[in-house]
C-alpha distance (Angstrom), angle and dihedral (degrees) to the residues before:
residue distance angle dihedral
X1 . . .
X2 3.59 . .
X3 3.72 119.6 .
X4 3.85 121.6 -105.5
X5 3.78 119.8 -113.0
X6 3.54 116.2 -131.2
X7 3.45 110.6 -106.4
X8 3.95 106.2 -167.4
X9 3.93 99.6 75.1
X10 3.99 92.6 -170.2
X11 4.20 86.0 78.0
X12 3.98 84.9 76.4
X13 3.54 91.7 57.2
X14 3.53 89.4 41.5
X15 3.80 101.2 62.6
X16 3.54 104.8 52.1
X17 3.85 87.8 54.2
X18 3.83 90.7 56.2
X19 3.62 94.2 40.9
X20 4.51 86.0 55.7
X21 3.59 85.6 47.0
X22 3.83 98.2 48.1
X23 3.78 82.4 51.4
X24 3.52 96.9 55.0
X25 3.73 94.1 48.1
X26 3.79 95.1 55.7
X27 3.39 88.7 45.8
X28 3.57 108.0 47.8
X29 4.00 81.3 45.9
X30 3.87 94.2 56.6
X31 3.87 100.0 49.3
X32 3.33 118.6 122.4
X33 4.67 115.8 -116.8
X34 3.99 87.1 31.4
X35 3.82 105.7 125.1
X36 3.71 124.0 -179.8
X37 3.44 97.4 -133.7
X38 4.07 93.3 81.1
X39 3.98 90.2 136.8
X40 3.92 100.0 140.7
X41 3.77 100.1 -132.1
X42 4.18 122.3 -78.4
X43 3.95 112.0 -102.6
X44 3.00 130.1 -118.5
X45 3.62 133.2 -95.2
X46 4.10 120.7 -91.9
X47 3.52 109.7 -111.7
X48 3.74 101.0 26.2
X49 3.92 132.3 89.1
X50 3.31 125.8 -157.0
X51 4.03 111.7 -142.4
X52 3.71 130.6 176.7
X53 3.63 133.6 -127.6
X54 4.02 109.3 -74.1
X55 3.63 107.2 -91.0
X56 3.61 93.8 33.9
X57 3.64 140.1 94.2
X58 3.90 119.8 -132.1
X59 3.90 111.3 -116.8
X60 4.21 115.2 -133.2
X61 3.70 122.4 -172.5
X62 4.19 80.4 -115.1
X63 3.84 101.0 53.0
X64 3.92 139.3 -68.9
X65 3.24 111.5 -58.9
X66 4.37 129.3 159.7
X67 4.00 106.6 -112.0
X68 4.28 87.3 178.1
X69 3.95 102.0 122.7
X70 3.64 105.3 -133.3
X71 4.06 113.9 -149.6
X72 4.04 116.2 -101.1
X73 4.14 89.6 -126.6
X74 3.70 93.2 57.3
X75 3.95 86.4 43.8
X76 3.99 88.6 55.5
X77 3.20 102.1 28.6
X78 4.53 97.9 46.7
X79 3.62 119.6 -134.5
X80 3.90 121.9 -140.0
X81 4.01 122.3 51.9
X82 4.11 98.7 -48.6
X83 3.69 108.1 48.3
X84 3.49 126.5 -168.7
X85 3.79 129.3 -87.5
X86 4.10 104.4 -97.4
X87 4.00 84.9 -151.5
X88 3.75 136.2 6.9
X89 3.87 130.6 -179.4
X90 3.54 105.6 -118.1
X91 3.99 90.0 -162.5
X92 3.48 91.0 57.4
X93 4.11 116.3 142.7
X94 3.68 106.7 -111.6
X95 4.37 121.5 -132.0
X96 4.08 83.0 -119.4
X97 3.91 112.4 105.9
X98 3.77 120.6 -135.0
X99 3.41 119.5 -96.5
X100 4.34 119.6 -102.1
X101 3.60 100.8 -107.0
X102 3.94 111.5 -144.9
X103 3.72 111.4 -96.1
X104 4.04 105.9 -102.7
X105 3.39 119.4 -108.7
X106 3.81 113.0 -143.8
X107 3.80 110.0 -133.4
X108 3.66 108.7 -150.1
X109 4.08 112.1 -156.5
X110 3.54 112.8 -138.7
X111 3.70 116.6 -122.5
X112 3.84 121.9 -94.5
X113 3.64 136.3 -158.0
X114 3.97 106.7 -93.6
X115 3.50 112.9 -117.2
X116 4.24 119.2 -72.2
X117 3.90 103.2 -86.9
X118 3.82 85.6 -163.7
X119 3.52 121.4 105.3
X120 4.02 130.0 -159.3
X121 3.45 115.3 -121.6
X122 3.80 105.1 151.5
X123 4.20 142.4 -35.4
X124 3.97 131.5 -143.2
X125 3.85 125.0 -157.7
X126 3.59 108.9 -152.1
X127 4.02 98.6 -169.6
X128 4.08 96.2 -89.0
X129 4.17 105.2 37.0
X130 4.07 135.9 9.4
X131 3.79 111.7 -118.0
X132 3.91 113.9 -150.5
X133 3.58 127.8 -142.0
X134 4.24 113.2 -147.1
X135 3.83 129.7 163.8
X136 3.43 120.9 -164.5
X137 4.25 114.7 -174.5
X138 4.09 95.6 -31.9
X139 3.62 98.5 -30.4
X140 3.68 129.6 111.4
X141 3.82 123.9 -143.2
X142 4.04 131.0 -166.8
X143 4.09 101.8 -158.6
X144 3.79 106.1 -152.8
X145 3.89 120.5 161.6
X146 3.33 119.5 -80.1
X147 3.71 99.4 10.7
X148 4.37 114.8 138.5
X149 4.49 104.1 -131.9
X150 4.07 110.0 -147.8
X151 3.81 88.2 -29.4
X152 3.89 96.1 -69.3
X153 3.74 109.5 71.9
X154 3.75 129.3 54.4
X155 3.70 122.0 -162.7
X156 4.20 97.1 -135.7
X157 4.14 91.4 168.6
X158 3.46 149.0 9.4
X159 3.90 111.5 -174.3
X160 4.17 111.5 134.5
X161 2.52 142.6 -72.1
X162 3.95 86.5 23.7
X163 3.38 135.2 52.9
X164 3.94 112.2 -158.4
X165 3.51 119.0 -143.8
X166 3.99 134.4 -179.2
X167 4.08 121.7 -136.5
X168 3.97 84.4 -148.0
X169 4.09 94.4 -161.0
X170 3.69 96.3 62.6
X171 3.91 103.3 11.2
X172 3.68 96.7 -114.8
X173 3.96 109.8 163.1
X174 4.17 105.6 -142.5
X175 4.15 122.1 -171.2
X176 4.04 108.5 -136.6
X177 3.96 95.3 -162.3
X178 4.27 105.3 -139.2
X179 3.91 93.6 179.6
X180 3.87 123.9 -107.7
X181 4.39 121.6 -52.0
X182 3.45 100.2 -76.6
């Protein structure tokens, strides 16, 4: 009789996990400093305080540390020879002068070239130049080289997919893109 393949696959994956955690079981168990009494200490019960002995400090598992409850009008009010302030105004203007701020320095922008007001609606190529067809508002345009716009632009190239275009009050050189040769 022929033996019977396993057919759930996931108990390969399965063994090697147990096997690790085996492992880590014996091992944290066999450590050396691990005690099994690792109870953390019981609490204790609402309502009562435990206090030491005056003069003495009360000893916790954690460290020493004063469990006495101290009343809130000695806590305001200080004890010894320099008691506390009852009240204080906490928006009180300090003896500590302002510091010199740095004198600002006014940055001035320098002008630009408004945006292009011309917009691409077609071009031609008539076998020596390309002619470019811009509106701007309700006016028409035909961009040839050379040619001055409204007295501030100057049409210095046409060569797609740019058309290049002069802001002729400061000198600014703006790209109208008019789309590749076809």
């Amino acid at each position: 009789m022929a033996s019977k393949p396993l057919h759930n696959k996931r108990w390969w994956l399965w063994w090697p996990l147990l096997a690790i955690l085996a492992w880590l079981v014996v091992q944290e168990q066999s450590s050396p400093g691990v005690t099994s009494d690792t109870s953390p200490p019981a609490p204790a019960q609402p309502g009562r305080l435990r206090t030491a002995p005056p003069g003495q400090t009360l000893q916790t598992g954690v460290g020493t540390a004063p469990l006495a409850l101290v009343p809130r009008g000695q806590l305001l009010r200080g004890t010894g020879t320099n008691p506390l302030p009852t009240t204080r105004d906490l928006f009180a203007a300090l003896g500590a002068t302002p510091p010199t701020s740095a004198p600002v320095v006014a940055v001035v922008e320098a002008p630009s070239a408004p945006v292009l007001p011309f917009r691409y609606v077609g071009k031609q190529w008539d076998g020596k130049t390309w002619e470019v067809y811009a509106v701007t508002g309700d006016q028409t345009y035909v961009l040839r080289e050379g040619q001055i716009l409204d007295d501030q632009y100057r049409v210095d190239r046409i060569a797609p997919p740019h058309a290049t275009i002069t802001y002729l009050p400061l000198g600014t050189v703006q790209n109208l893109s008019i789309g590749d040769t076809r």
